[in-house]
N, C-alpha and C positions, 0 to 999 in steps of 0.2 A: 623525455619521460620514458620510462621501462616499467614493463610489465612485471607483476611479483610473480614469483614460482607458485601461486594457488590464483595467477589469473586476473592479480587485482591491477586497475589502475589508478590513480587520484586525480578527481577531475580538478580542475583551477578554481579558486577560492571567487576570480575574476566571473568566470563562466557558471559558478552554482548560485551566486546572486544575482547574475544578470535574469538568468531562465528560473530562478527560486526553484530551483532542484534541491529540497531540503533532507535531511533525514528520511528514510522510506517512503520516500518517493520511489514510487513503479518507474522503471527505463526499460527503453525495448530496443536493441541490439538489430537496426537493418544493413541488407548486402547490396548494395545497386552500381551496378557497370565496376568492381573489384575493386568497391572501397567501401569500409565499412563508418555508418552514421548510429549515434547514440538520439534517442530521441524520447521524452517522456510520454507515459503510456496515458489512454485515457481511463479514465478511472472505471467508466460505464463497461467498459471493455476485461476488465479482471476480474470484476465480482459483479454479478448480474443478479445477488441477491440484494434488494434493496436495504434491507434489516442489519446487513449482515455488518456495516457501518456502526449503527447503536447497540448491538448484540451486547448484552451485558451490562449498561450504563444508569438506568433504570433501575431503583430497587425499593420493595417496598416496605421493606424491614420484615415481613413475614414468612414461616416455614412455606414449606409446601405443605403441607399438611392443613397449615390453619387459610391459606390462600384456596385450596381444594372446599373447607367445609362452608369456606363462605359462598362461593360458584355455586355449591350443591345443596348448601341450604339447611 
């Protein structure tokens, strides 16, 4: 297996369904005793905004505007 000129490498078809390392999946890069281990990241560990997950998903069909005059009355 060889490394691409921009760093890439492809991990085995074998190894991303064994550990479901799927698409965008977080991986975190460790060094221990001069060998390097790939290892999936935890999720709680990246974004520690709870929201930050559904951000966007939710909609209630309404402006801001008419979402405003309803809150204010």
């Amino acid at each position: 297996m060889r490394i691409t000129s921009k760093g890439q490498v492809t991990i085995p078809r074998e190894i991303r369904e064994k550990y479901k390392i799927l698409p965008h999946t977080e991986i975190e890069f460790l060094e221990k005793n001069g060998r390097v281990y790939i290892e999936k990241s935890n999720p709680k560990n990246i974004n520690s905004n709870p929201f930050a997950k559904v951000r966007g998903k939710a909609t209630s069909g309404l402006s801001t505007k008419e979402i405003m005059k309803l809150t204010r009355g």
